[in-house]
C-alpha positions as CSV (number, residue, x, y, z in Angstrom):
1,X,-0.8,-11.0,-83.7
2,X,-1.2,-7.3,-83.4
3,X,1.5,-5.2,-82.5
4,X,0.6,-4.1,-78.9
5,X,0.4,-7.7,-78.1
6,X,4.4,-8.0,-79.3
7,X,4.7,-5.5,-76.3
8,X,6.5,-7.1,-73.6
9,X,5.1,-4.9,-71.4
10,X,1.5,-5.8,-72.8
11,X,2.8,-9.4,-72.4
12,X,3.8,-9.1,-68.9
13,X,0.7,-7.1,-67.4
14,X,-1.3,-10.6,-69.0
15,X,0.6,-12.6,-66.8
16,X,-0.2,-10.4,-63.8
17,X,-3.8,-10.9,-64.8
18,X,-3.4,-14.5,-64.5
19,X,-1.4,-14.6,-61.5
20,X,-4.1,-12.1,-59.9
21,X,-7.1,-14.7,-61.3
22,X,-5.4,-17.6,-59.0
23,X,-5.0,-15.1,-56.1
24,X,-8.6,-14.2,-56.5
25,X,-9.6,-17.1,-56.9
26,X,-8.4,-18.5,-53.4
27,X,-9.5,-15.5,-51.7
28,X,-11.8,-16.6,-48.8
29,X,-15.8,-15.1,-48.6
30,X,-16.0,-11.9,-47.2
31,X,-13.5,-10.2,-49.6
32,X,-15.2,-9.2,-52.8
33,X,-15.0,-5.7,-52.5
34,X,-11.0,-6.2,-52.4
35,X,-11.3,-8.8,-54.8
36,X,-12.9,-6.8,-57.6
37,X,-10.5,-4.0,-56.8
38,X,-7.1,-5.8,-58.3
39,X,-9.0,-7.1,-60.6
40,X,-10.1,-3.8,-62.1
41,X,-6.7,-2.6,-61.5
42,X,-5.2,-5.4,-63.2
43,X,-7.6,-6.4,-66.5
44,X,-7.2,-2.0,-66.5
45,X,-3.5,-2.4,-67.4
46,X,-3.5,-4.3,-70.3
47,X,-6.4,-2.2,-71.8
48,X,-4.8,0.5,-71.9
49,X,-1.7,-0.7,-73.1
50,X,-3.4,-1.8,-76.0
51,X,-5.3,1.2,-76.5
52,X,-2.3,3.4,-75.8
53,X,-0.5,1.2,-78.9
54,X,-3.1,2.3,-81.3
55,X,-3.2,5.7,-80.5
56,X,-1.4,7.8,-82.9
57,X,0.4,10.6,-81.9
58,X,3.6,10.2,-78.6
59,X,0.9,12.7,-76.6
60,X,-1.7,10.8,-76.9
61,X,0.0,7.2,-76.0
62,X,1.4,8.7,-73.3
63,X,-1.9,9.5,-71.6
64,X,-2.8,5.6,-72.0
65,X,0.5,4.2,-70.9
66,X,0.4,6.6,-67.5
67,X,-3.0,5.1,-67.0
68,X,-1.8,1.7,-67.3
69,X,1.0,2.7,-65.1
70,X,-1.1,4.1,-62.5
71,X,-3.4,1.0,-62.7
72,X,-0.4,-1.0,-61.8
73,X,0.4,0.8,-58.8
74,X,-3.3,0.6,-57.3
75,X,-2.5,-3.3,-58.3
76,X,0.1,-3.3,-56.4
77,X,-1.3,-1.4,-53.3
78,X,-4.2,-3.9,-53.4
79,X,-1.9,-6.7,-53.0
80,X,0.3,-4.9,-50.3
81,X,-3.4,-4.6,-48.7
82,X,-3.9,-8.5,-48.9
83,X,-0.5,-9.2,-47.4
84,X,-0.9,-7.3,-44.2
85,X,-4.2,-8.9,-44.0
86,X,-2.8,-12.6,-44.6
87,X,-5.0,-12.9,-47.8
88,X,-2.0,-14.0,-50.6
89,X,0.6,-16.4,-50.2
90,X,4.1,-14.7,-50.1
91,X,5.0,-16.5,-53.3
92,X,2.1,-15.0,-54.8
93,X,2.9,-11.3,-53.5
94,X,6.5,-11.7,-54.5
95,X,5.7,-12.7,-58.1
96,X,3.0,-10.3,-58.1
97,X,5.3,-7.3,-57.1
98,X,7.9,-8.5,-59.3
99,X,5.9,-8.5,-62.6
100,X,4.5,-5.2,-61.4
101,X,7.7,-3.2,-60.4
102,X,9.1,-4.6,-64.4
103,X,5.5,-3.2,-65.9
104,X,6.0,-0.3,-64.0
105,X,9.6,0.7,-65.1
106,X,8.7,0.1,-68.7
107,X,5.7,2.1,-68.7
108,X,7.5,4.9,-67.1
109,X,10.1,4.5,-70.3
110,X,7.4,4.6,-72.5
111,X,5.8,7.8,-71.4
């Protein structure tokens, strides 16, 4: 195992990339555009996390771990865009809010 994937932040913005796969995936036609927005926003997180990991000087992962943190807030903007338009389940928005709000506050430490 490397070592960003110890990161229980890295840890946590895969299991919003799942979570966001089953929401996808149960999106009806018409919403691909959307669709391919939190998904972006979502596989974006965990990239950069990693990348941010390997980096070697505090400056540089900083500028990787505000990305990822920015990527989580246009994650969770998409969703909050699904919700009003009755395209995720509430479960799904809660969970997906909640993992997001923890990856969120960790990043923010981390930078």
């Amino acid at each position: 195992m490397l070592s960003f994937q110890k990161l229980r932040v890295y840890q946590r913005s895969i299991e919003f990339l799942a979570l966001v796969l089953e929401i996808i995936s149960a999106l009806p036609k018409g919403h691909a555009e959307l669709a391919d927005q939190l998904l972006r926003a979502s596989q974006s997180q965990p990239r950069n996390i990693a990348e941010g990991a390997g980096r070697r000087t505090a400056v540089d992962q900083a500028r990787f771990y505000t990305h990822a943190r920015g990527s989580a807030m246009e994650a969770a903007a998409a969703l909050d865009t699904m919700r009003v338009m009755k395209l995720v389940s509430e479960t799904s928005y809660t969970r997906g809010i909640e993992l997001l709000e923890g990856i969120v506050a960790m990043l923010t430490k981390m930078t």
